[in-house]
C-alpha positions in Angstrom: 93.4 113.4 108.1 89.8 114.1 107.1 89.3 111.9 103.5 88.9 114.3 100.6 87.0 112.0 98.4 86.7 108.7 96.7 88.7 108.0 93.3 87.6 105.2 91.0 90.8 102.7 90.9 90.9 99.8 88.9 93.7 97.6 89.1 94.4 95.6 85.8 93.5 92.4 84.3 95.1 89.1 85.5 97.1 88.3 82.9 99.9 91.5 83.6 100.0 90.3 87.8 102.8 88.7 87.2 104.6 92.1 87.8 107.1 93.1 90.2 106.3 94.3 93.3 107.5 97.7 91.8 105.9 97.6 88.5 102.4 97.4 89.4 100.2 100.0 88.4 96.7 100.9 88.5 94.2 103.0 86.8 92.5 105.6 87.6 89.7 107.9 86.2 89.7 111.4 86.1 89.0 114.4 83.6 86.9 111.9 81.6 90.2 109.8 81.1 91.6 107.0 82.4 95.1 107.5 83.7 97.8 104.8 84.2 99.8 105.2 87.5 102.5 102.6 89.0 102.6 101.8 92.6 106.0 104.0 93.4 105.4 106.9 91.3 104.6 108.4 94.4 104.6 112.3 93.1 101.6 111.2 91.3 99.6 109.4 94.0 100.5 112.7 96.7 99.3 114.7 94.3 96.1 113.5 94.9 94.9 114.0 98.8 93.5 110.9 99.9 94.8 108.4 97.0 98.1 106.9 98.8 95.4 105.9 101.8 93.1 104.5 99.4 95.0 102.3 97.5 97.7 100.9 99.9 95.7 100.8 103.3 92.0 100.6 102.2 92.9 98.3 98.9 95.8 96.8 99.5 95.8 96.1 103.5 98.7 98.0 104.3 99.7 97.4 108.2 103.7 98.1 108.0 103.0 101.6 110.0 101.2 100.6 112.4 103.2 96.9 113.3 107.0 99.3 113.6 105.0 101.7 116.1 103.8 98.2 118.1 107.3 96.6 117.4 108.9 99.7 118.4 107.4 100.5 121.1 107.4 97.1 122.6 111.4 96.8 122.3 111.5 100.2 124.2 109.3 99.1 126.9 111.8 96.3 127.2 115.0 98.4 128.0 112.7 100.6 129.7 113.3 103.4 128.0 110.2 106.5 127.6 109.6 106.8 124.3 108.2 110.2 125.0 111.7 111.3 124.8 112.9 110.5 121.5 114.3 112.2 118.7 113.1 110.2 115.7 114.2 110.7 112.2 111.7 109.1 109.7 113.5 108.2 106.6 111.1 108.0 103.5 108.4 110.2 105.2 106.3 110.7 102.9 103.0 112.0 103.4 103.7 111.6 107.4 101.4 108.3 108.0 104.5 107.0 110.7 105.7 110.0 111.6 101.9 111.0 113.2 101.6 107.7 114.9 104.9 108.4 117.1 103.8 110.5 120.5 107.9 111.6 120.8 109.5 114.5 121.8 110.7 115.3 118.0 110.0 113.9 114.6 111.8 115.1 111.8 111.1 113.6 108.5 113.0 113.0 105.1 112.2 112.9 102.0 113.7 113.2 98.4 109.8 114.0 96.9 109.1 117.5 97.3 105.6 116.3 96.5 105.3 113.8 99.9 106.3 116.9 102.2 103.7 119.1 100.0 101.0 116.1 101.0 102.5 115.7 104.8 101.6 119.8 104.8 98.3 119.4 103.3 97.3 116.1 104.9 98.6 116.0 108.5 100.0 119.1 109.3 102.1 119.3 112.3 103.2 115.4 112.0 107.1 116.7 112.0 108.7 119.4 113.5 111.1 120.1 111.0 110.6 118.0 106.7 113.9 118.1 104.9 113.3 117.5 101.1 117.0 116.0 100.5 118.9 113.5 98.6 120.7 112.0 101.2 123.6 111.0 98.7 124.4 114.2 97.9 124.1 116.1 101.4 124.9 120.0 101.8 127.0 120.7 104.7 124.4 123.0 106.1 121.3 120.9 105.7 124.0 118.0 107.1 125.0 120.4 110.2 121.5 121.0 111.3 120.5 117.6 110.9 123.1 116.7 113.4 121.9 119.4 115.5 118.3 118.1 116.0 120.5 115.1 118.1 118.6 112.2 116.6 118.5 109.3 118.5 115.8 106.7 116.4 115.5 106.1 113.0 112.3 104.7 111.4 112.5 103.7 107.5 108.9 101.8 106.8 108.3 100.1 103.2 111.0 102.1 101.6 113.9 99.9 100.9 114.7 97.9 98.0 113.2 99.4 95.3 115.2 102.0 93.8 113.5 104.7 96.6 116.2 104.8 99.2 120.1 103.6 98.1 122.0 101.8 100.6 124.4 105.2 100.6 121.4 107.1 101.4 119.6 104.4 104.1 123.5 104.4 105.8 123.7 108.2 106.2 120.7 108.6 107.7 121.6 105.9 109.8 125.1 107.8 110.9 123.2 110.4 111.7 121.6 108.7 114.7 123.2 108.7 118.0 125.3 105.7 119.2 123.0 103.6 121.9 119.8 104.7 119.6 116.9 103.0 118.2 116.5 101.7 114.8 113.7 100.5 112.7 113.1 99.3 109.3 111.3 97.1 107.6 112.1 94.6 104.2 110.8 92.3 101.6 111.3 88.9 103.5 113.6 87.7 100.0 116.4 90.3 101.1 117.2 87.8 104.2 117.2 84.7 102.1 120.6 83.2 101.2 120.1 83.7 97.5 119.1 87.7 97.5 122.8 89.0 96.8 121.1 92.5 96.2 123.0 95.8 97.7 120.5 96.1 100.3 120.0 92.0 101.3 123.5 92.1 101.6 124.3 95.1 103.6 120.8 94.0 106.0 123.0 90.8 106.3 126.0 92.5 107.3 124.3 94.8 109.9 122.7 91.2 111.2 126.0 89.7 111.5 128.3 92.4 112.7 128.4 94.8 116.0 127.2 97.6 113.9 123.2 96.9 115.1 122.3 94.9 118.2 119.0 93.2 117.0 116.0 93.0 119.6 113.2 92.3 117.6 112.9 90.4 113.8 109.7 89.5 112.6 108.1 88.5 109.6 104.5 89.6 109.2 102.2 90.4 106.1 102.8 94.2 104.9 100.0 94.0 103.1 98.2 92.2 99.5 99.2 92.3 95.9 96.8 93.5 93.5 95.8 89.5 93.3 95.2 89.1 96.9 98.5 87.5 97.2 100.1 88.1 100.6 103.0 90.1 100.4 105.5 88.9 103.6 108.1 91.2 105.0 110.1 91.4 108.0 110.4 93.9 110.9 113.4 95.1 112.3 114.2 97.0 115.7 117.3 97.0 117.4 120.0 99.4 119.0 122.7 101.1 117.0 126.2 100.3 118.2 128.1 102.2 115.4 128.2 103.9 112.4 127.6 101.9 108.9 131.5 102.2 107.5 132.5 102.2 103.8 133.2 98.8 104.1 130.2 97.6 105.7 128.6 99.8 103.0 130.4 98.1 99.7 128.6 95.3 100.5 125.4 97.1 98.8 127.8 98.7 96.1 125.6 98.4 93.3 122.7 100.0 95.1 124.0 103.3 96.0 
């Protein structure tokens, strides 16, 4: 993707950094205004071609993309399987920044923003063969049918969990709809594997950790990328190998984040 232009960002003064992760905001001026935008109010930022790049991977050092194709890959070269012939489902697509680093045989991508997949089509074009805009906890038996039909065997979901973006209910359908014996990989804030995170999604990543349901082959923790302080921001990488499908009782575990 060719940058469109430069937008002059600000982020604010020290005194409000002690926000959540997922109430940070920015500012940004435009029209002779200045505008107030949070970090996940993504239909804003897509709106915008260039501004998700700007802020999270020029500004704020995002690398989470880039380390699950290297993690990835490296796990696949280890069961000596061609990643060439994959059929990846990208869960949280976006504007397509994972889904155009994977050289696989398909790529579909989801996404519950109609403005991400308007950005993918403007920005990267061609990234996916097929962009669902769907909520994943409320899935249509067609749109359901032909997702099955595409005979998904990897699932990538990169700095999308744990927030509010993507439930537990929604992550584990998308997981079911991967083939057993395929490849997963996600990424999450590094709190969700400490004892003391009893949030849905810490609990059900524990669960999939601990049970049959995913046959872990890689877990790091790495730095996804700075705060709006400078602050490191650690999370960890997951790749493994589906076993089976996430089961209503797996999934209660995460009740409260569906």
């Amino acid at each position: 993707m060719q940058r469109r232009q430069h937008y002059p960002l600000r982020f604010p003064a020290s005194e409000t950094r002690s926000l959540q992760q997922n109430q940070a905001f920015f500012y940004l001026h435009e029209n002779d205004a200045e505008v107030i935008i949070r970090f996940h109010d993504y239909a804003e930022i897509y709106k915008r071609p260039g501004l998700y790049e700007q802020l999270f991977y020029e500004r704020l050092k995002c690398n989470s993309p880039q380390k699950a194709h290297d993690i990835l890959n490296k796990v696949l070269r280890e069961n000596r399987v061609e990643p060439g012939e994959l059929r990846l489902l990208d869960l949280g697509a976006g504007n397509g920044m994972v889904g155009e680093l994977f050289q696989v045989s398909r790529t579909v991508g989801i996404d519950i923003c109609h403005e991400a997949k308007q950005a993918c089509e403007r920005d990267r074009p061609g990234a996916y063969d097929a962009y669902y805009v769907v909520d994943l906890c409320d899935l249509d038996t067609a749109t359901a049918g032909q997702l099955r039909d595409w005979q998904l065997d990897s699932l990538t979901c990169i700095a999308a969990l744990g927030f509010g973006d993507i439930s537990t209910r929604a992550f584990a359908t998308a997981f079911n709809l991967i083939q057993s014996e395929g490849w997963i990989c996600f990424n999450v804030k590094e709190t969700f594997l400490q004892e003391s995170d009893q949030s849905g999604f810490s609990m059900l990543v524990k669960q999939l950790l601990i049970t049959d349901v995913l046959e872990v082959h890689h877990l790091e923790r790495y730095r996804h990328r700075v705060s709006i302080d400078g602050t490191p921001l650690y999370y960890y990488m997951l790749a493994g190998k589906k076993r089976y499908d996430i089961t209503e009782q797996v999934l209660s575990t995460g009740s409260y984040d569906r």
